[in-house]
C-alpha positions as CSV (number, residue, x, y, z in Angstrom):
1,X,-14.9,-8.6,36.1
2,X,-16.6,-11.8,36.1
3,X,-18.4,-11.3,33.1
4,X,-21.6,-12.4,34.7
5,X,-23.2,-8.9,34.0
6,X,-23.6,-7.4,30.7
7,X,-21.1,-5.1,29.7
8,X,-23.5,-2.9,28.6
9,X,-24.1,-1.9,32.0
10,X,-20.3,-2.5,33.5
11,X,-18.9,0.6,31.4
12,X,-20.1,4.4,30.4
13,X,-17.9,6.6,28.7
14,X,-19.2,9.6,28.0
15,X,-17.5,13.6,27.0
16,X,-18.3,13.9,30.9
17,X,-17.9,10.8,32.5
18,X,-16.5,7.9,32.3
19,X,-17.9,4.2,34.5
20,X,-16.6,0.7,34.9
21,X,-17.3,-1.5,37.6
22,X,-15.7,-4.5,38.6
23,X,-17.2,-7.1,40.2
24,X,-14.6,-9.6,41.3
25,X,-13.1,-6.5,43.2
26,X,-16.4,-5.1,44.1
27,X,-15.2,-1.5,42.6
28,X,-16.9,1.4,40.7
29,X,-14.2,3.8,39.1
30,X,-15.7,6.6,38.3
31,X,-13.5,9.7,36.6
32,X,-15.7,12.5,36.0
33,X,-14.3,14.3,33.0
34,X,-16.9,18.0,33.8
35,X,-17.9,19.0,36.6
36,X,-21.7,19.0,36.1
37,X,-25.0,17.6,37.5
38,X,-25.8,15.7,34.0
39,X,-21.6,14.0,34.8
40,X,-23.3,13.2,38.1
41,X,-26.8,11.9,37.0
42,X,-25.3,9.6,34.9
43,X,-23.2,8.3,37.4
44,X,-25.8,7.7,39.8
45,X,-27.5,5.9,37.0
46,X,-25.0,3.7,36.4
47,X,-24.8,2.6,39.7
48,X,-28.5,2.1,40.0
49,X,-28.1,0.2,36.8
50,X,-25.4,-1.9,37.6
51,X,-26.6,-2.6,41.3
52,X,-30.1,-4.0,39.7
53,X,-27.7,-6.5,37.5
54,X,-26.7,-8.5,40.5
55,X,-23.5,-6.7,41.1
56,X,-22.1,-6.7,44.8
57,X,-23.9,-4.7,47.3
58,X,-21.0,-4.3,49.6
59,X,-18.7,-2.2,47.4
60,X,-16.7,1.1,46.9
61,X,-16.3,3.9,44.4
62,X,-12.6,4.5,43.1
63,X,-13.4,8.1,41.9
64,X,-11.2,10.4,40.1
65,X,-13.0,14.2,40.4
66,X,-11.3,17.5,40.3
67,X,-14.1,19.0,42.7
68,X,-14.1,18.2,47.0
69,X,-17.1,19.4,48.2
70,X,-17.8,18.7,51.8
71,X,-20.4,16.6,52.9
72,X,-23.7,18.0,54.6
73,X,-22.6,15.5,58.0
74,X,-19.6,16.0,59.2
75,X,-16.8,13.5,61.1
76,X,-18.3,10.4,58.3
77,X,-14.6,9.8,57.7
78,X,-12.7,10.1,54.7
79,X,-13.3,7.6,51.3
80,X,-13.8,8.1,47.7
81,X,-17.3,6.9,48.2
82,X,-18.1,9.9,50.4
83,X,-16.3,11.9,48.2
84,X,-18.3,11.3,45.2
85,X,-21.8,11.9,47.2
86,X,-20.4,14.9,48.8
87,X,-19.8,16.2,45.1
88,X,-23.3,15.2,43.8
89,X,-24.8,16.5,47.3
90,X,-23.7,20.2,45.4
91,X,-27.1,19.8,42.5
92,X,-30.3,19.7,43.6
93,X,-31.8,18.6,40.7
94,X,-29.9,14.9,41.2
95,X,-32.8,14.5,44.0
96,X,-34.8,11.9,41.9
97,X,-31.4,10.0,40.9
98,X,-30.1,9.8,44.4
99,X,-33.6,8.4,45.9
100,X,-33.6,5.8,42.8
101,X,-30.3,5.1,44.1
102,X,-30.7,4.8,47.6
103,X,-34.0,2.4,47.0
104,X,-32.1,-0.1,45.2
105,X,-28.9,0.1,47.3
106,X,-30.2,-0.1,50.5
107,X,-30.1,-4.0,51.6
108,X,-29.5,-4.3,55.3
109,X,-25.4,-6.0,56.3
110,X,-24.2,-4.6,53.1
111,X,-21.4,-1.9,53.5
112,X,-19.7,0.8,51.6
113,X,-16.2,-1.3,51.5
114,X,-13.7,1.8,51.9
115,X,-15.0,2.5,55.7
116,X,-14.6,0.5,58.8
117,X,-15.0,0.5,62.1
118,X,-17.5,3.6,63.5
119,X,-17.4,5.0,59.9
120,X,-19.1,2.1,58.5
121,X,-22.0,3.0,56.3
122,X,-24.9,0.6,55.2
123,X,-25.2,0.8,51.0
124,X,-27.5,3.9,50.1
125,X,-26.3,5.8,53.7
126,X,-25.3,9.0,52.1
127,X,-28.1,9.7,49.9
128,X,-30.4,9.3,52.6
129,X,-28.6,11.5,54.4
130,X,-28.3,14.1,52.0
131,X,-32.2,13.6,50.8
132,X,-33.6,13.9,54.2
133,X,-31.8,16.9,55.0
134,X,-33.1,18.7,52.0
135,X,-36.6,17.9,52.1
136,X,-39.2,16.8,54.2
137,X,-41.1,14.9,51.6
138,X,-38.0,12.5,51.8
139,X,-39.3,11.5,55.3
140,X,-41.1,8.2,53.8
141,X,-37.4,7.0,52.6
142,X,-35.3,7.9,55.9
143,X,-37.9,6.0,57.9
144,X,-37.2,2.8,55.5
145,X,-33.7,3.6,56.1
146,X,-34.0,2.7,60.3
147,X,-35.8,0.3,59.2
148,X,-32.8,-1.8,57.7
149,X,-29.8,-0.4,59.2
150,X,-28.1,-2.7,61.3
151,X,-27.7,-0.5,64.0
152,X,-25.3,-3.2,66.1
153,X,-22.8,-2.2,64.1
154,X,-23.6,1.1,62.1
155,X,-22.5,4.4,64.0
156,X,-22.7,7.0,61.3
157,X,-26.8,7.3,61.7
158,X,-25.8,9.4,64.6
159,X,-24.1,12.3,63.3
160,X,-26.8,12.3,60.8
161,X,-29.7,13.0,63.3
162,X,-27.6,15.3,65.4
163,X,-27.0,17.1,62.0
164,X,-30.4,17.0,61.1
165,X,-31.8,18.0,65.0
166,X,-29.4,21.0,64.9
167,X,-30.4,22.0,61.3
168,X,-34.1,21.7,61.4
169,X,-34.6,21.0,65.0
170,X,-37.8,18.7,65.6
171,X,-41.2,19.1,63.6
172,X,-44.6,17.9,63.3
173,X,-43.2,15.9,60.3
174,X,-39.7,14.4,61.2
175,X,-40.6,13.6,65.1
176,X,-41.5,10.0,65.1
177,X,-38.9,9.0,62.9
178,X,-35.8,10.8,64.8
179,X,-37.1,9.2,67.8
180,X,-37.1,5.5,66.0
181,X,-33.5,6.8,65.0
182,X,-32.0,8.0,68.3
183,X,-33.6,4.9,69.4
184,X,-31.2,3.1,66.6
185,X,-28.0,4.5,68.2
186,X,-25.2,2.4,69.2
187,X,-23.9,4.0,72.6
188,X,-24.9,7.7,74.0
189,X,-26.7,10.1,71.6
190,X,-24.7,13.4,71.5
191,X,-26.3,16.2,70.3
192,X,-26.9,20.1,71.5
193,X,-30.1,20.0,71.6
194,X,-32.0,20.0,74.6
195,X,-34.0,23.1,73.2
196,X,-35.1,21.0,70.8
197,X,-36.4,18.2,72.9
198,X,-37.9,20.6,75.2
């Protein structure tokens, strides 16, 4: 890298997982040696750590993971990125790591760098999306979220709320914010869900 940022927070090696990041080429490689939520955690951390250190917001993980979990939105596209959210999407208890994450990644025009086109996804994208489909009290952070996507040129927010509509259909709790997102979308909102609307 540059070797503008500390190097104490440019590399982790650890018996579970190993970090550098790289920011002349805007990468994260990330090889996760175990499978586990604490390999995960500390990966989330590091980018948290690293983004707060002035490293670019518009970057893409280069991960190296035995597990392929599928993530909780399908037709997102296909990217290493994805890849490693889908994987940490699997614990639960990574719920406080991913919102940390997602509050100091979001920054509105900054893009995951291996997606383009209608797959684009603003920094922080996926965690939102795999928060506020776990749990309502993660309501506060989706509605931030609309707040800064560019939604000229973001897509991706789409099959989000038709995931989340078709999950947990509309509540007391969520309305107001899937109608500010619907109200985000680029083009025709498709979604099965007239029931719900009704």
């Amino acid at each position: 890298g540059s070797g503008l940022i500390d190097p104490a927070y440019t590399r982790l090696t650890t018996d579970e997982v190993e970090c550098l990041a790289n920011d002349v080429q805007a990468q994260v490689h990330i090889k996760i040696r175990q499978e586990t939520a604490s390999a995960y955690a500390a990966a989330l951390r590091f980018l948290s750590n690293v983004l707060e250190q002035g490293f670019p917001h518009s970057y893409q993980i280069r991960l190296s993971s035995k597990a392929k979990a599928v993530f909780p939105v399908p037709k997102l596209g296909k990217g290493k990125t994805l890849q490693f959210f889908a994987n940490a999407a699997q614990y639960a208890e990574l719920h406080a790591e991913l919102e940390r994450y997602a509050e100091v990644a979001m920054q509105e025009y900054e893009w995951y760098s291996d997606q383009e086109n209608e797959y684009c996804a603003m920094l922080g994208s996926y965690a939102v999306f795999i928060l506020a489909l776990a749990n309502e009290r993660y309501l506060p952070l989706l509605e931030r979220y609309f707040q800064q996507v560019d939604d000229e040129h973001q897509m991706v927010h789409q099959q989000f709320l038709k995931t989340l509509l078709e999950t947990q259909g509309m509540t007391t709790a969520n309305s107001a914010i899937v109608v500010d997102g619907i109200g985000r979308v680029n083009g025709d909102f498709k979604a099965k869900v007239a029931s719900v609307f009704e």
